[in-house]
C-alpha positions, 0 to 999 in steps of 0.5 A: 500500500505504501508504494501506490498510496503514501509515495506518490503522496509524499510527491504530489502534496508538498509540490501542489501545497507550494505552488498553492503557497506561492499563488496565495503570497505566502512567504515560507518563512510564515511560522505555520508554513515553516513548522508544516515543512519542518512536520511534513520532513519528520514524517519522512524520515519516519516513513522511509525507514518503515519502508525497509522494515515493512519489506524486511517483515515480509520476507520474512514472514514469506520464509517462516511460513514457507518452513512452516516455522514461527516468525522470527525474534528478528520479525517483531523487533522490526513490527515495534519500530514500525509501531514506533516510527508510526506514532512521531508521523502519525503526530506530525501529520496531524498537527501539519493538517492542523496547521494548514487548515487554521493557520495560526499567529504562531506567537508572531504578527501574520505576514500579508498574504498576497504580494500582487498580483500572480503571473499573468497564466494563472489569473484566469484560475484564480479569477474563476475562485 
């Protein structure tokens, strides 16, 4: 599931979420914006490693029960970091999607928006809105 539902995820979202940043006039450096990417990095470097356990777990459940033997010691100790790394993405996520649908001060004065106008190709886009 990971390789059809979370990588192209991993790809699409912070593109579309920057472009969107850029035609809105957010500057990057906006405390929401800044902690969402800085969340969205830690979710990851969680998730990359989860990657390699998940396909580790596999093939090891494959060889135990192409033996018909139990799963190995070697098999839960990747399922709790697994379970581990889950908790930290699963939390920075949340609080991203907190961040980006209310968009607070962050204990500063928000930035203005919008700088101008955006280039001339998308105004026909935002124009429709």
């Amino acid at each position: 599931a990971d390789w059809w539902f979370t990588t192209p995820t991993v790809l699409i979202q912070p593109a579309t979420g920057l472009a969107m940043a850029y035609l809105a006039g957010w500057p990057l450096s906006t405390p929401w914006l800044a902690w969402s990417l800085a969340l969205y990095a830690l979710a990851g470097l969680c998730w990359l490693p989860v990657v390699w356990l998940q396909l580790r777990m596999r093939d090891m459940a494959q060889q135990a029960a192409a033996e018909g033997s139990a799963l190995p010691a070697a098999y839960w100790r990747c399922a709790r970091w697994w379970e581990g790394l889950g908790y930290p993405a699963f939390v920075a996520m949340a609080v991203v999607f907190f961040l980006m649908v209310n968009k607070p001060t962050l204990g500063g004065r928000m930035p203005r928006p919008c700088r101008g106008p955006p280039p001339r190709p998308l105004r026909p886009i935002i124009d429709r809105c």
